[in-house]
C-alpha positions in Angstrom: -21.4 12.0 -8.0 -23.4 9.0 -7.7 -23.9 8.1 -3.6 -21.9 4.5 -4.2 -19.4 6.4 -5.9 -18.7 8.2 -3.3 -18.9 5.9 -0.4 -16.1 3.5 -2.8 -13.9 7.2 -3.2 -14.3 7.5 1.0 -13.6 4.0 2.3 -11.0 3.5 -0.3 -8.9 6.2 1.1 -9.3 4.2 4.2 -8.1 1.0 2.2 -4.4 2.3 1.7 -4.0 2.7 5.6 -1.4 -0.4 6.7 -2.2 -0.3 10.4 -5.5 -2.1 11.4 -6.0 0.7 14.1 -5.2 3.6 11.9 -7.9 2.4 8.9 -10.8 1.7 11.8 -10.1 5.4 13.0 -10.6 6.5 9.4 -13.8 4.6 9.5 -15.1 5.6 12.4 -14.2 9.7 11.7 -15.2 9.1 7.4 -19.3 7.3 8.9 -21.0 10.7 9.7 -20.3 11.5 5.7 -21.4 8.1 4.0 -23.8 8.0 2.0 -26.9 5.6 2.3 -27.6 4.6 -1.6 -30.5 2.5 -2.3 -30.6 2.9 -6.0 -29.6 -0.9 -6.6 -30.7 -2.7 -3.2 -32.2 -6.3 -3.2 -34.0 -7.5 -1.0 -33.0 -9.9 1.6 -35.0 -12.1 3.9 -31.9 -11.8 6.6 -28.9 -10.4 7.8 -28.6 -6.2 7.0 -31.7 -5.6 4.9 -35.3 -6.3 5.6 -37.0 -5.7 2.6 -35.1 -3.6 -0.8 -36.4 0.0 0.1 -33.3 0.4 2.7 -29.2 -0.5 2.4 -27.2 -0.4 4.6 -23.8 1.1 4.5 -22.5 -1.7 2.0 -19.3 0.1 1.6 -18.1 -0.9 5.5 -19.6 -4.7 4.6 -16.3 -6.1 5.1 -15.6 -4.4 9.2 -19.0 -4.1 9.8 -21.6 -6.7 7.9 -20.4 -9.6 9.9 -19.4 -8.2 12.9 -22.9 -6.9 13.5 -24.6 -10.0 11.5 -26.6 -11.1 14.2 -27.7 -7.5 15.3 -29.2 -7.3 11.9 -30.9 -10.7 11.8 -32.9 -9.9 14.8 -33.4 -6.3 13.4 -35.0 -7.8 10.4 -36.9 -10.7 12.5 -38.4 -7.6 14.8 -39.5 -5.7 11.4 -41.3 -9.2 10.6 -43.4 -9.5 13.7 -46.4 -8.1 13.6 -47.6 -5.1 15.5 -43.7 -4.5 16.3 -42.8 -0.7 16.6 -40.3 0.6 14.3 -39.1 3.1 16.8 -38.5 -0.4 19.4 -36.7 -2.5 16.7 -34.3 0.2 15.6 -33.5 1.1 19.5 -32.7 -2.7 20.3 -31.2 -2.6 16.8 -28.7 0.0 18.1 -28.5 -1.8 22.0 -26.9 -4.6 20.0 -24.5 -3.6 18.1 -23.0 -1.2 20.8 -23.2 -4.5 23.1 -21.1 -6.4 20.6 -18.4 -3.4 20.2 -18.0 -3.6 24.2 -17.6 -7.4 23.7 -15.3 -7.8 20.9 -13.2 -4.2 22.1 -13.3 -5.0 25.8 -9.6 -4.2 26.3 -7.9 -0.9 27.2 -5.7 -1.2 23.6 -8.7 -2.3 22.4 -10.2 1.5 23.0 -9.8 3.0 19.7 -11.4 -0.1 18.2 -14.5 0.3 20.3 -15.0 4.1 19.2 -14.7 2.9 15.7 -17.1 0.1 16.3 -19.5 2.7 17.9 -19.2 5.2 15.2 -20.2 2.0 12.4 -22.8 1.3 15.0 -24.7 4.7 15.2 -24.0 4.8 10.9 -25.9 1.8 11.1 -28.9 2.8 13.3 -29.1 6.5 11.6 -29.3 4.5 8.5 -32.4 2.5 10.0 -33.7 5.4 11.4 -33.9 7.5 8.0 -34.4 4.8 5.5 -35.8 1.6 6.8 -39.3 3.0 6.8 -40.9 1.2 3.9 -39.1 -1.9 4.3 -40.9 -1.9 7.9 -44.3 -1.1 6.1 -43.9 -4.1 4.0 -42.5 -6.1 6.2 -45.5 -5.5 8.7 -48.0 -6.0 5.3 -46.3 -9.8 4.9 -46.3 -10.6 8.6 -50.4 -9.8 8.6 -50.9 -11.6 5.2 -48.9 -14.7 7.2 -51.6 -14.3 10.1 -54.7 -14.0 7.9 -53.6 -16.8 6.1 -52.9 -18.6 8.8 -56.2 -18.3 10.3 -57.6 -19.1 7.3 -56.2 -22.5 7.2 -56.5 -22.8 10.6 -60.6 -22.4 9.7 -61.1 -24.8 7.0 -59.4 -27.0 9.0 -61.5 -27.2 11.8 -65.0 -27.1 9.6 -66.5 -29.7 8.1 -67.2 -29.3 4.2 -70.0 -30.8 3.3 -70.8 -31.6 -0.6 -74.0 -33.3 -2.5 -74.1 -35.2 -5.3 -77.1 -35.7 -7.2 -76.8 -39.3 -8.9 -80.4 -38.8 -9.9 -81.4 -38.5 -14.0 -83.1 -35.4 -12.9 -82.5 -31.7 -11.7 -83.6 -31.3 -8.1 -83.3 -28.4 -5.6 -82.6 -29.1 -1.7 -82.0 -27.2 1.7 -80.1 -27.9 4.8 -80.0 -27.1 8.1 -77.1 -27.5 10.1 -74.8 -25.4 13.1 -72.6 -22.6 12.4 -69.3 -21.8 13.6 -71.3 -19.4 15.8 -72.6 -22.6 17.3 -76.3 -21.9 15.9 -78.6 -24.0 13.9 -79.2 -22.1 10.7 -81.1 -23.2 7.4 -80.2 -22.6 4.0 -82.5 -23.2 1.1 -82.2 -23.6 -2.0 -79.6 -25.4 -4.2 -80.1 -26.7 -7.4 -78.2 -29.5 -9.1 -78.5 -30.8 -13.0 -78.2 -34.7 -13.0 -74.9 -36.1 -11.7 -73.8 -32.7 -10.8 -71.4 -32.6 -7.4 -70.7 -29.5 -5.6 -69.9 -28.7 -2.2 -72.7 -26.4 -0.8 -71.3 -22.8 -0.3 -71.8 -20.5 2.8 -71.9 -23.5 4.7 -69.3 -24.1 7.7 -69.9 -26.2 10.7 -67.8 -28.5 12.9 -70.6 -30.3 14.4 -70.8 -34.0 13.5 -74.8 -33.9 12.2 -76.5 -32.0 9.6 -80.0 -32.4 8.4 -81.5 -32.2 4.4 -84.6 -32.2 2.5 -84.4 -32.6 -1.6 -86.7 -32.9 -3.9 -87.1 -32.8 -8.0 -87.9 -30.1 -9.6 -90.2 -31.6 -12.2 -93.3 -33.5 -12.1 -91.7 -36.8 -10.9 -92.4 -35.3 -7.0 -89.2 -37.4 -5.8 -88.6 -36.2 -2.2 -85.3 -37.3 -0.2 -87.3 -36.8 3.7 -86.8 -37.8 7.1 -87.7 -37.5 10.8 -84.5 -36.3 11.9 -85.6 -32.8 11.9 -88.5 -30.1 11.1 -88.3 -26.7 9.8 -90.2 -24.4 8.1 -89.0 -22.4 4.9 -91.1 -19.9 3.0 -94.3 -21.2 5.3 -94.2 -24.6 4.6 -93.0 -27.1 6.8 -90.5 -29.9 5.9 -89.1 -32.8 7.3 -85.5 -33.2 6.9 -82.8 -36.5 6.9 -80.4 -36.7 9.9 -76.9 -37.3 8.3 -74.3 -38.2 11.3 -70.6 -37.7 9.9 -69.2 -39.6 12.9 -66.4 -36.7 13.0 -66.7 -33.2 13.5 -64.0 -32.5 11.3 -64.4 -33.9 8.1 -65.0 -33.9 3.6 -68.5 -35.3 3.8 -70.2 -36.2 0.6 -74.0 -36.8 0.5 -74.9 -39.0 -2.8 -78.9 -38.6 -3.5 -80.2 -41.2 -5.8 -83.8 -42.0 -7.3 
């Protein structure tokens, strides 16, 4: 017998019970015997399932789903922090739900309730316990892909991207020298671009406001694009490089080189 099956066949019998009272205590003494079924689970961004490897109890959805709605929501919300232990988010997971039976069965009628709202309670947190492993692993996996996206916006953001664009009829190649996000002046040499070819220049990220060049063609022509803003040697030879001030430190900068 399929595990739904049963679960339907066990809280049906439960169904036929008149008094409220009398069908919680067949919850409560019918929960050590349900079966957890994750056969057909979808996943759920909140409430009682983090993820769709783990599902919980649906056959008590009507007593217990709403009662213990918010219980869940913060369950799922601890599996989706990063660096959260499992082991922590099922305990306060299980802290919660008892805390709500207490609240809503606070009364000395209201006894028999309570035990039955315990009983659904510790279903609930075996069920976490047993099953809710992978739906922590990926829930952990999305909350790091979050961060490291995050910070990866956060990055280009706060860089400038600097691009060239050779308006020239003829190929040239050019370095530039410019600060890191490591806050040191480093050089890069060489790029090449056809005529009228833009590109932004790769490997380079800074969030300092100046940045220095040096072009030149690459055939007999012996164009040079030079300055006096900066010197530095490359493969020897010494070259002095144009001072480019973006005004910004944060900023789309694009250099346009004509001849």
């Amino acid at each position: 017998m399929a595990g739904s099956d049963l679960n339907f066949l066990l809280t049906g019998t439960c169904t036929f019970m008149k008094l409220k009272l009398l069908k919680s205590l067949c919850v409560f003494l019918l929960s050590p015997i349900l079966v957890f079924d994750n056969s057909s689970a979808v996943a759920q961004t909140s409430g009682c399932g983090s993820g769709s490897s783990w599902y919980l109890l649906r056959t008590l959805t009507p007593i217990a789903a709403n009662q213990f709605r918010v219980a869940c929501v913060e369950h799922d919300a601890c599996y989706d922090t990063y660096l959260n232990s499992k082991t922590e988010c099922d305990k306060a997971f299980h802290n919660r739900m008892l805390g709500i039976c207490a609240r809503d069965h606070n009364t000395w009628l209201g006894r028999p309730l309570k035990i039955a709202c315990n009983g659904r309670a510790d279903a609930y947190y075996k069920g976490v316990v047993d099953y809710a492993q992978s739906a922590y692993i990926d829930a952990q996996r999305e909350a790091k892909e979050k961060i490291e996206a995050a910070s990866r916006r956060t990055e280009a953001a706060s860089r400038n991207t600097i691009t060239f664009k050779n308006s020239c009829s003829r190929r040239l190649q050019l370095a530039v020298h410019f600060k890191n996000m490591q806050n040191q002046w480093v050089t890069k040499a060489w790029y090449s671009f056809a005529p009228n070819e833009s590109a932004e220049l790769s490997g380079v990220s800074t969030n300092n406001r100046y940045f220095y060049y040096y072009a030149e063609t690459t055939d007999r022509s012996n164009i040079k694009w030079t300055g006096n803003g900066t010197s530095v040697t490359i493969g020897g030879r010494v070259y002095n490089m144009k001072e480019v001030n973006t005004g910004s430190s944060i900023v789309n900068w694009t250099q346009n080189l004509t001849c």
